[in-house]
C-alpha positions in Angstrom: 100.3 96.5 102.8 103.6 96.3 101.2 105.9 98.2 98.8 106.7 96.2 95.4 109.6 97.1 93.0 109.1 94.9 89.6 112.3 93.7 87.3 112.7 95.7 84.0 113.2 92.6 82.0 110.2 90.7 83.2 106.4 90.7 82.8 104.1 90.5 85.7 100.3 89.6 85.2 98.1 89.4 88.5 94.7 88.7 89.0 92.5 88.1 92.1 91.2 84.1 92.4 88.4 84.7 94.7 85.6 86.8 93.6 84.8 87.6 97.0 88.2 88.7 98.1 90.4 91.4 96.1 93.7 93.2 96.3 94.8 96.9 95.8 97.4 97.8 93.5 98.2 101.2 93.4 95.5 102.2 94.7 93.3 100.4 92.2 91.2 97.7 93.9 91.0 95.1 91.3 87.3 93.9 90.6 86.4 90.5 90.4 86.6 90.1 86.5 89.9 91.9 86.4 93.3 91.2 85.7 96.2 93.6 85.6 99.3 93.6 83.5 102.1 95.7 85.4 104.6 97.8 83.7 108.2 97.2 83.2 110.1 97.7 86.5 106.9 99.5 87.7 107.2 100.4 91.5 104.2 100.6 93.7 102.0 99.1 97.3 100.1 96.4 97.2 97.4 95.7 100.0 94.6 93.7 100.8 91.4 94.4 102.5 91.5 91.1 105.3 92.0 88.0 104.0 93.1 87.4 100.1 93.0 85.2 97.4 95.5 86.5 94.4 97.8 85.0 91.6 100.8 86.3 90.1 102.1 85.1 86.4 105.7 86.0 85.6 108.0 85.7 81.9 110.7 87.6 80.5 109.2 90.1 78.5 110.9 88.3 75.1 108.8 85.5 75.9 105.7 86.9 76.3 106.1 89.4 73.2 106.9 85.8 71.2 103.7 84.3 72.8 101.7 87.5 71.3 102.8 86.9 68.2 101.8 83.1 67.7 99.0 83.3 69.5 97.5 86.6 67.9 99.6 87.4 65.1 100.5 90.5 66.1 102.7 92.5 68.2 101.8 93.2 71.9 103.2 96.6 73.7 104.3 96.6 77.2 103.1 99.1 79.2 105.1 101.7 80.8 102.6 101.7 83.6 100.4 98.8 84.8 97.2 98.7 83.1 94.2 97.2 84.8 92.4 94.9 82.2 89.1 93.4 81.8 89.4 90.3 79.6 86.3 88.1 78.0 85.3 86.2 81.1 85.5 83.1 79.3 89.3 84.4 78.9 89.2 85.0 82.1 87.7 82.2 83.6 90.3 79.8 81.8 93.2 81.8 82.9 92.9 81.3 86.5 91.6 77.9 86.1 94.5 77.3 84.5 96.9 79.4 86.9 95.4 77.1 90.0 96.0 74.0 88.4 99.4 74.7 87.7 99.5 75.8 91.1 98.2 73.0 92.5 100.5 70.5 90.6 103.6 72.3 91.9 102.4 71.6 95.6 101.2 68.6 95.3 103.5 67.2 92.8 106.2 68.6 92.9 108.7 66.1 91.4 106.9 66.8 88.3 108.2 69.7 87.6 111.4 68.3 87.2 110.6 66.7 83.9 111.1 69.9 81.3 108.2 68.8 78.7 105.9 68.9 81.4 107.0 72.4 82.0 106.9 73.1 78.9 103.5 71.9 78.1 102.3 73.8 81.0 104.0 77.1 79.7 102.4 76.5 76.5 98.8 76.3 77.8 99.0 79.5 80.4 101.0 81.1 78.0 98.6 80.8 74.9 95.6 81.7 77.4 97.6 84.5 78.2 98.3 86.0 75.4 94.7 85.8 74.4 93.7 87.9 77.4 96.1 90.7 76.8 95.3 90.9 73.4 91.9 91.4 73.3 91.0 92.6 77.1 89.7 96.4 77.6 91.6 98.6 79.0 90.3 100.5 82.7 90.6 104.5 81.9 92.4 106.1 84.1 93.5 109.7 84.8 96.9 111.3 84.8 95.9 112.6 88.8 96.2 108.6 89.2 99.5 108.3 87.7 100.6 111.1 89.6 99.0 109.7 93.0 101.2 106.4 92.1 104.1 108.5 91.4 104.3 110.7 95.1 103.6 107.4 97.3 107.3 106.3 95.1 108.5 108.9 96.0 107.5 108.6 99.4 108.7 105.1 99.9 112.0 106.3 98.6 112.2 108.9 101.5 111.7 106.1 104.4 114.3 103.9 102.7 116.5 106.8 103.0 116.0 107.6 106.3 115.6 104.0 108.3 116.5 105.1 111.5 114.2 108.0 111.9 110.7 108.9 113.2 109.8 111.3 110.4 106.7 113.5 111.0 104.2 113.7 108.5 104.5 117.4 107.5 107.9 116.9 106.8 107.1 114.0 104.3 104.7 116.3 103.2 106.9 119.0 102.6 109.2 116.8 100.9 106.8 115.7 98.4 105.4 118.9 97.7 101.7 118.4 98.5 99.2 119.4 101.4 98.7 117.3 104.3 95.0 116.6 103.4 96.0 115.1 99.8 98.7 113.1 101.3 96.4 111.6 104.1 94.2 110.7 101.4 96.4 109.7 98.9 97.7 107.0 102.0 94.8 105.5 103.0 94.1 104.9 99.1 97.1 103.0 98.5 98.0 101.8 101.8 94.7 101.7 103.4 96.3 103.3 106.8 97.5 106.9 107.4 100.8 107.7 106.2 102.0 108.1 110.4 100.4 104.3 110.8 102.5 103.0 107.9 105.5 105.1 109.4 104.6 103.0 112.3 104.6 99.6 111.5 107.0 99.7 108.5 109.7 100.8 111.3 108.4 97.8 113.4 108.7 95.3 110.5 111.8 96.2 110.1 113.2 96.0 113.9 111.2 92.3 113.5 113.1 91.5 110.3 116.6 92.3 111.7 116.4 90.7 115.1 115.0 87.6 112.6 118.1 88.0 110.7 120.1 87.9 114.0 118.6 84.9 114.6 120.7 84.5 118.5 120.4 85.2 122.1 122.9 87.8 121.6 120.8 89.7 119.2 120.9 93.4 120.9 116.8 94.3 120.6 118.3 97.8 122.3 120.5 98.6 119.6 118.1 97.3 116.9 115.4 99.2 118.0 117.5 102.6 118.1 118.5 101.5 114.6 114.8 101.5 113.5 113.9 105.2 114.9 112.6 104.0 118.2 114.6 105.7 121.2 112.4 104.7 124.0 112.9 100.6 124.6 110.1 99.9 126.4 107.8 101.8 124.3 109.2 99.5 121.6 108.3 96.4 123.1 105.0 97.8 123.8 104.6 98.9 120.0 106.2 95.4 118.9 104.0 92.9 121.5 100.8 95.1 119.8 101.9 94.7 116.5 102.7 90.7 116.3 101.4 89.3 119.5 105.0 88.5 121.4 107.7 90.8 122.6 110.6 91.0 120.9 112.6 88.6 123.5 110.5 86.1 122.0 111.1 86.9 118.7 115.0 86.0 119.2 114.3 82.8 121.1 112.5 81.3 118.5 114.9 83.0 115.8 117.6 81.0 117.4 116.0 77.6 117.7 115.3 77.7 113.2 
């Protein structure tokens, strides 16, 4: 599970490319014939239930509103907040066939890509395709309790970023956000499929993992990092870390320092 912050001036289309494996956005596990079109420098988690199979389509917003209008003639509104869609699956169907031969080419090929009216040929194709699906897709109701939900696990995140170097309880997140324990610990394991503590947890160990990446020498000081991250108690760290990622943190640094 991750956090994701989206640029203002960019579109973002995503879209699962394995029936039998999905991803939650926002809480909202999309379904195999869905797509959904995220809003304009919407925040929210993303997870996945084991192993996943997603694509992601990005364009400036200019671009895609100029698609919408030669493709369909008219005029296609960004949303403020993402939208889950359910397009034709014929639409659908020629999207991410589309999407994974592009995606394909670019690893395969990559030289290719270097020659702009390919490029531009391939924009042209996703992009009409695109377009098409927006256009015409339904829209997935939802309620404003599921606009709120999205908006107190922001709000959330934004309290851990401000406080990186602390162990924060639950009740005091709680308290913060202005909602009981019980809705919290379910509004959690909705959108980050973990309880809020668990995701405390390991977001505090990613980060101690990132920075003694970042270090990247034998003089990285796992100690002081550690501390830095909210965990006071060293061995308890490298107990926590080893579980977490299969090595101890020593070993993190050596093979930091060999890349």
């Amino acid at each position: 599970m991750s956090p994701v912050a989206l640029p203002a001036d960019r579109a973002f289309i995503s879209f699962t490319s394995d029936p039998a494996r999905s991803v939650v956005w926002r809480g909202l596990t999309l379904a195999p014939g869905e797509i959904m079109f995220h809003g304009c420098g919407e925040r929210l988690h993303q997870r996945t239930a084991g192993r996943s199979c997603w694509g992601m389509i990005e364009l400036s917003t200019a671009s895609l509103a100029s698609l919408a209008k030669i493709v369909t003639g008219a005029a296609l509104a960004h949303p403020a907040t993402g939208q889950v869609l359910r397009p034709s699956p014929a639409d659908r169907k020629r999207l991410v066939r589309i999407h994974r031969e592009a995606a394909r080419l670019a690893e395969t090929r990559p030289q290719i890509l270097s020659h702009p009216e390919v490029v531009r040929g391939m924009e042209a194709e996703l992009g009409e395709v695109l377009a098409e699906c927006l256009a015409s897709a339904e829209i997935r109701p939802e309620t404003e309790a599921m606009h709120r939900a999205n908006e107190i696990m922001v709000r959330f995140e934004d309290i851990l970023n401000a406080c990186p170097d602390r162990d924060l309880h639950p009740a005091d997140v709680c308290d913060a956000l202005g909602v009981s324990d019980r809705a919290f610990h379910k509004l959690s394991l909705a959108s980050l499929g973990v309880s809020a503590r668990k995701y405390m947890h390991l977001r505090r160990l990613g980060l101690a993992r990132a920075a003694i990446i970042r270090a990247g020498s034998q003089t990285a000081n796992i100690a002081e990092i550690a501390c830095h991250t909210g965990f006071t108690k060293h061995s308890r760290f490298s107990a926590h870390y080893r579980d977490a990622f299969g090595e101890t943190p020593s070993m993190t640094r050596q093979r930091a320092s060999h890349v």
